[in-house]
C-alpha positions in Angstrom: 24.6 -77.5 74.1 20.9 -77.7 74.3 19.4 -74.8 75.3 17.0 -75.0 78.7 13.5 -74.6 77.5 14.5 -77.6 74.8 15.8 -79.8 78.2 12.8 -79.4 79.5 10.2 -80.6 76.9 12.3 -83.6 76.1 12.0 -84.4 79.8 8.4 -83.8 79.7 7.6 -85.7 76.6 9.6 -88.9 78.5 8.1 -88.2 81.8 4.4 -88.3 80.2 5.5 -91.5 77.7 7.1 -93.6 80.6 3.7 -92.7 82.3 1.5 -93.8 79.5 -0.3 -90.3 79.2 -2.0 -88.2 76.3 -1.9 -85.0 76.2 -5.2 -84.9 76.7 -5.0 -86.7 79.9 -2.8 -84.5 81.6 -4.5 -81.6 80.2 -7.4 -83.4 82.6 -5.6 -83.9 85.8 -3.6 -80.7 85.8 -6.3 -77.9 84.1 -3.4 -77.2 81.9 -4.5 -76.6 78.3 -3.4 -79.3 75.7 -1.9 -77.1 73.4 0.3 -75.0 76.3 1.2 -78.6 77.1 2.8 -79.3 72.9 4.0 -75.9 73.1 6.3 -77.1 76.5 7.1 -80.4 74.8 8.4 -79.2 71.5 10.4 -76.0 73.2 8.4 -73.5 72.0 7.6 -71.6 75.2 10.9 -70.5 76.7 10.0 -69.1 80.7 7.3 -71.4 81.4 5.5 -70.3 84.9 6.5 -71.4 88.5 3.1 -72.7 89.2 2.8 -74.5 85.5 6.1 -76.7 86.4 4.8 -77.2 90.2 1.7 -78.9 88.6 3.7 -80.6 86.3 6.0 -81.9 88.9 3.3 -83.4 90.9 1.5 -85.1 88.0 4.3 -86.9 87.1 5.8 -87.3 90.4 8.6 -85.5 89.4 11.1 -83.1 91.4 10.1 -79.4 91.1 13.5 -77.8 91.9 14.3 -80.3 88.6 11.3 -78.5 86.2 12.8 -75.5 87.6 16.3 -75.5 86.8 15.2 -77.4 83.2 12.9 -74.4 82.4 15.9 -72.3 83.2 14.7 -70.5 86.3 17.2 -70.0 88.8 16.8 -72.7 91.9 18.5 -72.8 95.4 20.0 -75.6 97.0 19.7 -77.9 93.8 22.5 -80.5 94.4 25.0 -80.6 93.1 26.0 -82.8 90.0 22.7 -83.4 89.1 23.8 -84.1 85.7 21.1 -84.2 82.3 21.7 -87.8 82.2 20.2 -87.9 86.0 17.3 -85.9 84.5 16.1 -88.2 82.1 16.8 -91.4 84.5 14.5 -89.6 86.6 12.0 -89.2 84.2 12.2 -92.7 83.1 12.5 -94.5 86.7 10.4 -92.3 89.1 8.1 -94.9 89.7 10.9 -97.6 90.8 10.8 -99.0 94.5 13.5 -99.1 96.8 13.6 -103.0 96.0 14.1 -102.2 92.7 16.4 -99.1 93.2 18.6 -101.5 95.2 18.8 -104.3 92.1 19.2 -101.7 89.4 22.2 -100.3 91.6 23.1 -103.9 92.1 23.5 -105.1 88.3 24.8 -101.7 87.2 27.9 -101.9 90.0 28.1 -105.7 88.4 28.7 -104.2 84.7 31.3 -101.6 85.6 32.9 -104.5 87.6 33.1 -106.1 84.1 35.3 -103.7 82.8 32.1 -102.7 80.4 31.0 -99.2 79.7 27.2 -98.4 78.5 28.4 -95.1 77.4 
């Protein structure tokens, strides 16, 4: 099992990929430093701060509650079943419209259908 903190800068370094960001760049928008930002990425800080993730969250249009329960802080109400594969979807499609939501839900009912399995 991966441990949280190690969730959580994977997610981060997809997050800021799928985005097209530097480091540096989001060291820009957010006033967070660029090294605090590679320390989160390659799981060397393990209880990163509340208000770190909530800047995080917003930059990359991301769910707090998600940052949260990735950095291993306890969080209320999260649903249920949000499963790590949900994480990184999240990461990777944040940015999809509802058009596109609707298609990708579309072709992925008509593979199961199919009888064939991605996983």
């Amino acid at each position: 099992m991966i441990e949280d903190h190690k969730k959580l800068g994977e997610f981060l370094v997809a997050a800021r990929k799928r985005m097209g960001l530097s480091l540096r760049s989001v060291e820009e928008a957010t006033e967070i430093s660029n090294a605090y930002l590679s320390q989160l990425e390659n799981a060397r800080i393990k209880s990163p701060a509340p208000v770190i993730l909530h800047k995080l969250a917003k930059h990359y249009s991301v769910p707090y509650s998600l940052l949260m329960e990735l950095a291993g802080h306890p969080v209320a109400d999260l649903a249920e079943g949000f499963s790590e594969s949900s994480a990184r979807i999240a990461a990777r499609f944040s940015d999809v419209t509802e058009e596109e939501e609707d298609e990708l839900a579309g072709y992925l009912e008509f593979i199961r259908s199919r009888g064939k399995s991605l996983r």
